[in-house]
C-alpha positions as CSV (number, residue, x, y, z in Angstrom):
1,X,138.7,113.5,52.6
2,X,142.0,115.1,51.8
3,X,142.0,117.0,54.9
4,X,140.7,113.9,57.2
5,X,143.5,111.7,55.8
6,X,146.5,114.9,56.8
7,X,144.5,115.0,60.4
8,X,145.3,111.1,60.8
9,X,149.1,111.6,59.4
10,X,149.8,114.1,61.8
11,X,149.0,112.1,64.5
12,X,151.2,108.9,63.1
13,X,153.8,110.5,66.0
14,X,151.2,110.2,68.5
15,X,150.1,107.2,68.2
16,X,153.6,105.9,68.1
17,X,154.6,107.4,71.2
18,X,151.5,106.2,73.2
19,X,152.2,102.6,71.8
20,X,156.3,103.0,72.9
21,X,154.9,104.2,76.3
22,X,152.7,100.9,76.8
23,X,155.9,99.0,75.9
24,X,157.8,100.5,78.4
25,X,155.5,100.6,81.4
26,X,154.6,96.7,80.6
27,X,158.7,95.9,80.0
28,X,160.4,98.1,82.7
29,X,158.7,95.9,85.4
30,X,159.6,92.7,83.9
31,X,162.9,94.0,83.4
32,X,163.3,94.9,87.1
33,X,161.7,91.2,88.2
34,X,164.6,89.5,86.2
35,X,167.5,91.4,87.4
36,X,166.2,91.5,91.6
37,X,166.0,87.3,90.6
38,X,169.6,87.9,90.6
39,X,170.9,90.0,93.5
40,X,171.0,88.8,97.4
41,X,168.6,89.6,100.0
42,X,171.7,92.3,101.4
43,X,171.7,94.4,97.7
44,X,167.8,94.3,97.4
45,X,167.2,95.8,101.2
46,X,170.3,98.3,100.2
47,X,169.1,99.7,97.0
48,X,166.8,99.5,94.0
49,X,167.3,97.2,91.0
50,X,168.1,100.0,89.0
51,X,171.1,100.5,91.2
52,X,172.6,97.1,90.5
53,X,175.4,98.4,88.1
54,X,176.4,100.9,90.8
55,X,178.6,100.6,94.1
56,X,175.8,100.2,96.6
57,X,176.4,102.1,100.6
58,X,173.8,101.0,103.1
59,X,174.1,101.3,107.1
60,X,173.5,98.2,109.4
61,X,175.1,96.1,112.6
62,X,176.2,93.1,113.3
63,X,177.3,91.5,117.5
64,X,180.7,91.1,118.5
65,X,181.5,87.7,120.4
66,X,180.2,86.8,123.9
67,X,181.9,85.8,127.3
68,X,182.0,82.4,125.5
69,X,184.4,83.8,122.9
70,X,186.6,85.9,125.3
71,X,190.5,84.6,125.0
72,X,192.8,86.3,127.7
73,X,196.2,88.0,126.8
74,X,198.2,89.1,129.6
75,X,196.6,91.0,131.7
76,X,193.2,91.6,129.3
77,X,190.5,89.4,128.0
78,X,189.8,89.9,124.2
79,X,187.0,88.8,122.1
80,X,187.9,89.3,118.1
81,X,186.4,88.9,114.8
82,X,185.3,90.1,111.8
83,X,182.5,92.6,110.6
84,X,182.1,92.6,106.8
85,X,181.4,90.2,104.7
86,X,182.8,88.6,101.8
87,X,183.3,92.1,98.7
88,X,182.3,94.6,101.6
89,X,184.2,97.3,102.5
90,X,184.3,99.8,105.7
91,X,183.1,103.5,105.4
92,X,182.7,104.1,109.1
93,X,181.5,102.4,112.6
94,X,180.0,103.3,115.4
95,X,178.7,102.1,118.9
96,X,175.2,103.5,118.7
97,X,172.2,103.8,116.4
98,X,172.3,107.9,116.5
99,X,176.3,107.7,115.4
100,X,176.6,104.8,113.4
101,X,179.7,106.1,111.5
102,X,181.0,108.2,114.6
103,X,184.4,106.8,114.0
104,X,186.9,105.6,111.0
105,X,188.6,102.1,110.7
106,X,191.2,101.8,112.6
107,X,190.2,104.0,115.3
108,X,190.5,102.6,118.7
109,X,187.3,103.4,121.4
110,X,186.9,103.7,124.9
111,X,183.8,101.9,126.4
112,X,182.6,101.4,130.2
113,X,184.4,99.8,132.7
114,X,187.9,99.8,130.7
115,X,186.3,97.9,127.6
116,X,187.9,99.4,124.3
117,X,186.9,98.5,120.7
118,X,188.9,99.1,117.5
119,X,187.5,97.9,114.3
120,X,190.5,97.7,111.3
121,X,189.8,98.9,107.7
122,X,189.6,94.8,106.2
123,X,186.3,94.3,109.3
124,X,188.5,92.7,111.9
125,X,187.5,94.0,115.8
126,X,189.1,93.9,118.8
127,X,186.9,94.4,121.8
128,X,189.6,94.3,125.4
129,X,188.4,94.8,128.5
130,X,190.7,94.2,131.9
131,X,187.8,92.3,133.6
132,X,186.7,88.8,132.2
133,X,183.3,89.4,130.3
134,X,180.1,88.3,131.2
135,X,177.4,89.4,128.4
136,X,176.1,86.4,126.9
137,X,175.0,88.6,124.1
138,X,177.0,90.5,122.1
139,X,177.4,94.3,121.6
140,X,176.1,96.3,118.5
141,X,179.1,97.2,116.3
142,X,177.2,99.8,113.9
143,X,178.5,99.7,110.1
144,X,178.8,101.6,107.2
145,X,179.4,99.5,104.2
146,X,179.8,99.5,100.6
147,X,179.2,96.2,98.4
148,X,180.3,96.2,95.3
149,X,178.0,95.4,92.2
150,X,177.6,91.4,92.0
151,X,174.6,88.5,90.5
152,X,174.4,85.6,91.2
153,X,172.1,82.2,90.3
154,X,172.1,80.9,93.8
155,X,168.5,82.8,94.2
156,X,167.7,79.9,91.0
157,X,169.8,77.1,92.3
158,X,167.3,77.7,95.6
159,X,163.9,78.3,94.6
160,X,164.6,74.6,92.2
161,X,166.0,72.6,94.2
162,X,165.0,73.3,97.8
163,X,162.3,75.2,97.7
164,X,160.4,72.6,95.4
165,X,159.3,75.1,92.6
166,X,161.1,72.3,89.9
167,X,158.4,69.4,91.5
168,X,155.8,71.9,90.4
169,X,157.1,73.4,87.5
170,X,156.4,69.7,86.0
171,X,153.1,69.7,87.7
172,X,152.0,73.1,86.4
173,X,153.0,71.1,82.2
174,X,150.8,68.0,83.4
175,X,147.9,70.6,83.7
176,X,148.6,73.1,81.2
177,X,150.2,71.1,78.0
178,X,146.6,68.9,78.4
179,X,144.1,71.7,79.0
180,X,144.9,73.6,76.2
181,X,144.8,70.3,73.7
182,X,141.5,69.3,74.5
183,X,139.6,72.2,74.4
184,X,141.1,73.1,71.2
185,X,140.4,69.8,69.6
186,X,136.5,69.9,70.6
187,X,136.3,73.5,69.6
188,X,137.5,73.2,66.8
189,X,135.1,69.7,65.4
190,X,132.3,71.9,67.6
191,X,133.4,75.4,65.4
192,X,133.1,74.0,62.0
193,X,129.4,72.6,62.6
194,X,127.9,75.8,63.7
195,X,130.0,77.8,60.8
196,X,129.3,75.4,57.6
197,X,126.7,72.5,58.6
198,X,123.0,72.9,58.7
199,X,121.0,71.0,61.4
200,X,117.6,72.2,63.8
201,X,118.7,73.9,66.6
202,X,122.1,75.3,64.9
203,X,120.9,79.3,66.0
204,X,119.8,78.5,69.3
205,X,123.1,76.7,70.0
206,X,125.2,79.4,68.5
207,X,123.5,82.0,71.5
208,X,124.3,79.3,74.3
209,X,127.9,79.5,73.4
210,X,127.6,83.5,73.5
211,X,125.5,83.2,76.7
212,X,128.6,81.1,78.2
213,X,130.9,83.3,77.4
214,X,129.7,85.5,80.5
215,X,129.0,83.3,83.1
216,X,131.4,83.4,85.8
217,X,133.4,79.9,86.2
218,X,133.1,80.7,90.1
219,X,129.7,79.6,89.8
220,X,130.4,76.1,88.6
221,X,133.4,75.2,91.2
222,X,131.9,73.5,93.4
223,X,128.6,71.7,91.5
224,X,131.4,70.7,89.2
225,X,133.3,68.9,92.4
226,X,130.5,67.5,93.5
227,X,129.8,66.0,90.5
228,X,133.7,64.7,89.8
229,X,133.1,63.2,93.2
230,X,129.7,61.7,92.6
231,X,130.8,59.8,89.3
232,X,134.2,59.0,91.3
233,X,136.9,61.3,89.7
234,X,137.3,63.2,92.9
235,X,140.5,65.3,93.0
236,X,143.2,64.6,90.2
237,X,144.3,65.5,86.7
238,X,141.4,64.2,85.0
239,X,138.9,66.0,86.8
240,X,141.4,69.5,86.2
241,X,141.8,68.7,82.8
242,X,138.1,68.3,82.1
243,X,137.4,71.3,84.1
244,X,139.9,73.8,82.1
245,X,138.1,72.7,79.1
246,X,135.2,73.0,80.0
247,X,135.9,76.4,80.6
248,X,137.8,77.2,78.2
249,X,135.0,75.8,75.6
250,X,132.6,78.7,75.4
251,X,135.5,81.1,74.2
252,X,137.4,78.6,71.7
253,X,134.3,77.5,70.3
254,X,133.1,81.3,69.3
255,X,136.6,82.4,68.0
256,X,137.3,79.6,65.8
257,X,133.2,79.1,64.3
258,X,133.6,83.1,64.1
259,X,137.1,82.7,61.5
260,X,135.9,79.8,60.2
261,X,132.6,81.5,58.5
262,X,134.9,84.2,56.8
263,X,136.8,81.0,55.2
264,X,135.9,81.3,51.3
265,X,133.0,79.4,50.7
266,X,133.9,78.6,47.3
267,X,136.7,76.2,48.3
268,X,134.2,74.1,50.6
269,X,131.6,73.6,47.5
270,X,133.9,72.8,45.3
271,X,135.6,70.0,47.8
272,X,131.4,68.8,48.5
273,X,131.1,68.7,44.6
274,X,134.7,66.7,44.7
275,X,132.8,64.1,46.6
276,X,135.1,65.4,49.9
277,X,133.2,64.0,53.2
278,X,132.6,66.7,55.9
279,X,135.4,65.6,58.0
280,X,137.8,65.4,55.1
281,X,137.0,69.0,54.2
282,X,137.5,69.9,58.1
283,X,140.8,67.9,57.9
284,X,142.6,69.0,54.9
285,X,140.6,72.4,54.3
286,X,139.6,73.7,57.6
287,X,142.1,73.0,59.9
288,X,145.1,74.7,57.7
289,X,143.1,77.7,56.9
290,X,142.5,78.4,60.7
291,X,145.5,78.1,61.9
292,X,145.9,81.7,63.1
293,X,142.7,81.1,65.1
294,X,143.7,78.2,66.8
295,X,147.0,79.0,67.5
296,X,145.4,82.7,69.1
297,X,143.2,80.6,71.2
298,X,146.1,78.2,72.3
299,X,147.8,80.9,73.7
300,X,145.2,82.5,75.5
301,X,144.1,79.3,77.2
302,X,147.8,78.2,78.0
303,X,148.4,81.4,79.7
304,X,145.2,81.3,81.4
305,X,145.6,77.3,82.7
306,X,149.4,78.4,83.8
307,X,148.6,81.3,85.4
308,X,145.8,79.6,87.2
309,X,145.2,79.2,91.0
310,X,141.5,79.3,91.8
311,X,140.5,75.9,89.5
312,X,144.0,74.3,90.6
313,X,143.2,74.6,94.5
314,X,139.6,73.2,93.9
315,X,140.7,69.9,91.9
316,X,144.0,69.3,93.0
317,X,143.8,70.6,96.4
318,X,147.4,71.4,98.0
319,X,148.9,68.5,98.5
320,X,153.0,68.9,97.5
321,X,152.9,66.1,94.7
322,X,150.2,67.8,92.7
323,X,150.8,71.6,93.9
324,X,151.4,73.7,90.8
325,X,153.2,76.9,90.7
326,X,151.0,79.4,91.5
327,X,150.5,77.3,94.4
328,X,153.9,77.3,95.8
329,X,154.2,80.9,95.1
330,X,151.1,81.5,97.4
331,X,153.1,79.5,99.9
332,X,156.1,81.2,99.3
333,X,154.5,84.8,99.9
334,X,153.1,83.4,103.5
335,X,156.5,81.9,104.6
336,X,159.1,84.0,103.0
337,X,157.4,86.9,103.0
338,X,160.8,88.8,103.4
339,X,163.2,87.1,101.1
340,X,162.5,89.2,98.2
341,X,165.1,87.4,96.3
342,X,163.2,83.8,96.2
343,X,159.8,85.6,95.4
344,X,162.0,87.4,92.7
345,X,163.4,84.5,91.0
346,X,160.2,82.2,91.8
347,X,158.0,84.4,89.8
348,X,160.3,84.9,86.8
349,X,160.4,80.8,86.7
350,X,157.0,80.9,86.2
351,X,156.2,83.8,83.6
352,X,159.2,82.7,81.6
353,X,157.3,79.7,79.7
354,X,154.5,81.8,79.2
355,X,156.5,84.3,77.5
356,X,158.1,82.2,75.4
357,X,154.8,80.7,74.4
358,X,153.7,84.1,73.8
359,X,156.5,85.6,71.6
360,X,156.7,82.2,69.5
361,X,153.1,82.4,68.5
362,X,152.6,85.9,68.5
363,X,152.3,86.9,64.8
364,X,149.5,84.3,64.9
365,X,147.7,86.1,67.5
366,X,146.1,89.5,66.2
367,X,145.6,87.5,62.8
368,X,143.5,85.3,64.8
369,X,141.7,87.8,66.8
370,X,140.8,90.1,64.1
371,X,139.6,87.9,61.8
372,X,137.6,86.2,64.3
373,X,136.4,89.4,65.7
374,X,135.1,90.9,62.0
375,X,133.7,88.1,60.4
376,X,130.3,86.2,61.0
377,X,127.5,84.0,59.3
């Protein structure tokens, strides 16, 4: 035994450093999400999030002026403006993709037909030419930039306001804050008559829950919309709310009737011997001893119900006054499937509650599990 128990101290290190790893492969992303929610669609295309701190160079063009812009001066016909933008500053410029930082600000370049372009070290240009210009679109002036290191909340400010994420942030609490109530209050009546009252039937019961617990809640979609529509609940937070429990039943039901059996049985006799009715002892016995169990199970099914998209589709449908966030994040992928920044910010919105949730209840949780998980009757 002495030699078994030096084996497992020796690995104490490993153990640690696989558990540190996890940590840091499951943080580092979420890190990354929260600081891209703050940088512009310019410094994501121009560098990763890990470069944020840092200077950041990229290479790009923008189009002088047109004939509509041209002013004349004497004898020439100028068309003037500005390159950079707002913290930028010029490395190099060019006239063409293969030389984009042929030339240093300030230079002055001859073009076709007498044209000549100089582009000054703050981004102002000069394009001259001793004809009148006819383009109506303007000539690539490459660039070579740097941006300084900046964040900003307008990626927030955006995602709220315009692109209706706050609407179904409040939508996504009507579901969730009622879904995870329910359940856990007819699990929990449900629980304590399988673990500690005797009735015909209690076994075969106790296996449908199990048997439950692996059926696939794809089957039931759309006999379970049928029948909302039959009865006349049709699509609405009733018929959402009723379905998330039902789902959610089969799970919260075996947790909390597994942690309630391990409860000491001595306490519950002596409150029947008291003269304690059954639903005084599940009040003021049960319900404070199972705490951990419950509150595991609440988070589970409020990360499940927020995270949801499948169940939401099916009983809300997609309409924008009940369209919940997963929803809006789907239709933020198909329109904006470029702006980085929005999907950035529009996903940290949403995991943020659930991670709040999850680290306020978290010393609850393994309690829960693993005294659910090791304990039957």
């Amino acid at each position: 035994m002495g030699g078994i128990a030096g084996t497992k101290a020796r690995l104490v290190w490993a153990v640690n450093l696989a558990a540190l790893l996890l940590v840091v492969l499951w943080t580092i992303p979420t890190f990354g999400l929260l600081v891209s929610s703050f940088r512009d669609r310019d410094q994501i295309a121009a560098s990763g999030w890990w470069r944020t701190p840092f200077t950041a160079e990229s290479t790009g063009f923008v189009r002088a002026g047109t004939a509509a812009d041209q002013q004349p001066e004497g004898d020439l016909f100028v068309i003037s403006g500005t390159v950079l933008a707002p913290g930028q500053t010029l490395l190099a410029w060019g006239t063409s993709a293969r030389a984009p930082g042929a030339f240093a600000p300030g230079e002055t370049v001859a073009l076709k037909d007498g044209q000549a372009l100089s582009v000054a070290a703050d981004g102002h240009y000069r394009l001259t030419a001793p004809q009148a210009f006819t383009e109506t679109r303007g000539m690539r002036i490459f660039l070579t930039t740097t941006t300084p290191p900046r964040l900003t909340t307008e990626n927030y400010a955006r995602v709220i306001g315009a692109e209706g994420l706050g609407r179904a942030f409040l939508n996504t609490f009507t579901v969730t804050i009622p879904a995870t109530v329910i359940p856990i209050l007819i699990a929990a009546f449900a629980a304590y008559a399988l673990a500690w009252m005797q009735f015909p039937g209690r076994a075969l019961l106790i296996a449908a829950v199990v048997g439950l617990l692996v059926v696939p809640l794809q089957l039931a979609l759309i006999p379970l919309l049928k029948l909302h529509n039959d009865i006349g609940l049709g699509k609405g937070y009733m018929g959402i709310w009723l379905a998330h429990t039902g789902f959610g039943l089969p799970l919260a039901i075996y947790l909390l009737r597994n942690y309630m059996v391990g409860l000491p049985r001595e306490i519950i006799e002596s409150a029947r011997v008291d003269g304690a009715t059954e639903f005084q002892i599940f009040r003021r016995i049960i319900l404070p001893l199972s705490f951990p169990a419950l509150a595991s199970f609440a988070i589970f099914q409020f990360l499940w119900v927020w995270n949801d998209l499948l169940v939401a589709t099916v009983f809300l449908g997609n309409s924008q006054d009940q369209l919940v966030m997963t929803g809006v994040l789907r239709e933020l992928l198909g329109s904006r499937g470029g702006d980085w920044e929005i999907l950035a910010a529009s996903a940290f919105v949403s995991i943020a509650v659930p991670l709040l949730v999850f680290f306020a209840m978290q010393k609850y949780l393994v309690r829960g599990l693993l005294a659910g998980s090791v304990k039957g009757g």
